[in-house]
Steps between C-alpha positions, in 0.01 A plus 500: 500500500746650234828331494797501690884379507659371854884421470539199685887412393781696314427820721807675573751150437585338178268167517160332579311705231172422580225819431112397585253740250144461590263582281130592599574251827707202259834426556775511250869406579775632281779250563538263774876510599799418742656701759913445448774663717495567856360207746207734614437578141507104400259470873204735314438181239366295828250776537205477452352690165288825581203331381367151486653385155221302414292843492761608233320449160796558288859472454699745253867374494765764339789260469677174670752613702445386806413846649221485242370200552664293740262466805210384238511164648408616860227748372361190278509261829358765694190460257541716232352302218577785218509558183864656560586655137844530322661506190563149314920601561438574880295189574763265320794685678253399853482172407839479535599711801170429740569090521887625517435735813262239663824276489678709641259576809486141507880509570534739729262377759670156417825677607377698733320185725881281451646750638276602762485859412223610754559878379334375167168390353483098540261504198526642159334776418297323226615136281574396148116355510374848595706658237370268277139571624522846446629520112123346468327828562737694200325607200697652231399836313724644209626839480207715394202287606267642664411243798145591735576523866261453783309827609445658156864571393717404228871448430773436249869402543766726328853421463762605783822414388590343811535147425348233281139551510503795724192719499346818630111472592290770374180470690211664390201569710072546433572907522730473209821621738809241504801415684828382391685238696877462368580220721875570371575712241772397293751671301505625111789336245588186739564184273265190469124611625274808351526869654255657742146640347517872529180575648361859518198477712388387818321664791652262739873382486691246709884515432777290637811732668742267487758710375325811560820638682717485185539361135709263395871497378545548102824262548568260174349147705645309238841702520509409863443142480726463271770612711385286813494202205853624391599550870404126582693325231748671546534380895284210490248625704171398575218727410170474718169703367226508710209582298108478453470210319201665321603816265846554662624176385404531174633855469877400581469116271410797238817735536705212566409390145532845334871477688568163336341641159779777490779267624563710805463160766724218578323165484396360833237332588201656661287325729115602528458353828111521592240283348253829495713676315523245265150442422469884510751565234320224250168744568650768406637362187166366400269775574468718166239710635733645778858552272616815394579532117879399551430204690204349230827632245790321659251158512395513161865499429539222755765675655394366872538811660418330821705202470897660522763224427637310748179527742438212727131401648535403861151348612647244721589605866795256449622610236465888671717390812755340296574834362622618838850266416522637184780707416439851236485646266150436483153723573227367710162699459247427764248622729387640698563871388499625886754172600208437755409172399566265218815318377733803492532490859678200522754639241536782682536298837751334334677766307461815616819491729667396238716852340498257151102621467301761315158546599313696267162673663282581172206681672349653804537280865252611756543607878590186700589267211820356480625659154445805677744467770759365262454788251500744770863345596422301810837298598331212641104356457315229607401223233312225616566541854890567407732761581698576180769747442441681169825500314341475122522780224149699515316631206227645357338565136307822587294529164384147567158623663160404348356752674460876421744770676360835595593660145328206307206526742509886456499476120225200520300723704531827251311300240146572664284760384414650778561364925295239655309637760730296746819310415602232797862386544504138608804245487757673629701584787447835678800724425415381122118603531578809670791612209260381215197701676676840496627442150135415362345792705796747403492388171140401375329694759259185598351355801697249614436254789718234708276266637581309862373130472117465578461860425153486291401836253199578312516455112227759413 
């Protein structure tokens, strides 16, 4: 039977990573995740999986974003019964975000029913209960340990760099051959969490692309903010970041404090508006295994390098939509990072007509989100069934990504001996796959593929 790799999700779009290896006739999953963006990307996650899920023997998840892991719940009520494996980080960052997301489904089929939306789903895709069903099936397996998988093969996490706990799978099959799953490969010198593994091996490779179409800026990030901080005092602004409450979040509570450490911000208070994030940021103080040496320096010193003066914990939806009356300067951080759902689209419903705002984009928005049309410099959008002009200041930190541009994922790429025998770009749009295709081939001289979704290839 051999072993094979069909790419049922992340194939030629930026979400729903979901990759089914079978090995000698068992089925492996490596992650389990959300399609975001578009409505007929968000319609695939009512699909139906390629294959019974509870003829899926095992789970590998690379991370918790959402896109990662996200649709868990479904394949878990569906039958899967697991083991799905991830590191200790990634499971306690899930713990937080599945229940969260089930809420939210919750919600919007809530919303959707009141207001007789007929155009929507009248039923969540999945519930807090199923959310909290599937974190049962999660075993967790350290960097380095070598973990049995059904069919004769092996695997190990590495680190990726991408956020806390983030991992690539190196799978190993019975005729000694291997292939590398990055989920998403981070990026090298970014504060907080470890680097990427360099890895120089692997006769199979399966890369992200989301930035395959160019790198990212080399502008000073904390330069910038401070003169959107400066800027804001200085008129009394209000300053809205939409961000991913995991990694993201964390990133900008960090250069906030490294402003505040050099005297270089005005006090004002900064409200961490999302309960996720919240919980999120405590993980990522507490897990030692993940930090990079600054990070394990900085708390030894007790510096709080998370914890900036003057930051506020908003958990309460109360005490969220009494921040709409308030008047600034003041910072409110909250998801989601794509403005397509969470609590920092009802400060942008109510604020982003107002010319006394800065929003501040901190990483890439996807094809039919909502950050996307505002950052592309739409003068009006629809929130929550609203027409609202867009009269606001519009940012964007550009070295903000936690994922690899095409000269980080050029340079990762030169550290292999010699070229996998085929290298597939997955998690990306298409004019990014294409540009990071003809760089690999024109550069490295490899065999590189772009899968369409349910395309299946032999492994060997």
């Amino acid at each position: 039977m051999g072993q094979s790799i069909m790419f049922c999700g992340a194939a030629q779009t930026v979400t729903g990573s979901r990759h089914l290896i079978s090995v000698e006739g068992h089925d492996i999953l490596v992650d389990c995740g959300l399609f975001q963006g578009s409505r007929a990307e968000s319609e695939l996650n009512w699909k139906p999986f390629e294959v019974p899920p509870s003829e899926i023997e095992a789970a590998i998840i690379t991370h918790a974003h959402l896109d990662h892991v996200g649709w868990l719940p479904v394949l878990v009520r569906g039958g899967f019964r697991g083991p799905a494996y991830a590191t200790p980080a990634t499971i306690g960052l899930a713990k937080i975000s599945l229940p969260d997301s089930g809420r939210i489904q919750e919600e919007d089929a809530q919303h959707n029913r009141r207001h007789g939306r007929q155009d929507e789903h009248p039923d969540p895709l999945y519930t807090e209960e199923d959310a909290y069903a599937a974190l049962r099936v999660l075993k967790p397996i350290h960097y380095d340990q070598m973990q049995s998988l059904p069919g004769g093969a092996t695997f190990r996490f590495l680190p990726a760099g991408h956020i806390l706990g983030s991992a690539f799978a190196e799978i190993y099959f019975a005729n000694g051959e291997r292939i590398l799953m990055t989920g998403d490969l981070g990026r090298f010198d970014t504060p907080i969490i470890r680097d990427p593994a360099i890895v120089d091996h692997a006769e199979y490779l399966v890369i992200e692309s989301t930035y395959g179409d160019r790198s990212h800026s080399k502008e000073d990030v904390v330069g910038k903010l401070e003169s959107i901080v400066a800027e804001a005092a200085k008129s009394h602004a209000a300053v809205l970041i939409p961000s991913f409450s995991i990694g993201r979040t964390q990133e900008l509570l960090y250069y906030i404090r490294q402003l505040q450490n050099a005297g270089k911000m005005p006090r004002m208070p900064i409200f961490l508006d999302s309960p996720m994030a919240v919980s999120a940021t405590q993980l990522y103080a507490d897990s030692v295994e993940e930090q990079d040496q600054d990070m394990k320096i900085a708390l030894s010193e007790n510096l709080s390098p998370l914890d900036p003066d003057g930051l506020i914990l908003v958990r309460d939806r109360e005490q969220s939509k009494a921040l709409n009356a308030r008047k600034g300067p003041f910072i409110i951080i909250a998801g989601s990072g794509m403005a397509n759902g969470g609590r920092i689209v009802h400060h942008l419903l109510h604020r982003i007509s107002d010319p006394n705002t800065i929003v501040v984009f901190t990483g890439y928005q996807a094809d039919g989100t909502l950050g996307r049309r505002i950052l592309e410099g739409a003068k009006e959008v629809r929130i929550l069934g609203e027409q609202v002009p867009v009269r606001a200041q519009i940012e964007k930190l550009n070295a903000l990504s936690a994922h690899a541009g095409q000269d980080e994922i050029l340079s990762w790429l030169h550290g292999f001996k010699e070229p996998p025998k085929t290298t597939f770009l997955v998690h990306g749009e298409p004019p990014a796959q294409q540009a990071l295709k003809a760089k690999i081939e024109q550069d490295l001289h490899w065999h590189v593929v772009i899968p369409s979704r349910d395309q299946k290839f032999d492994l060997g």
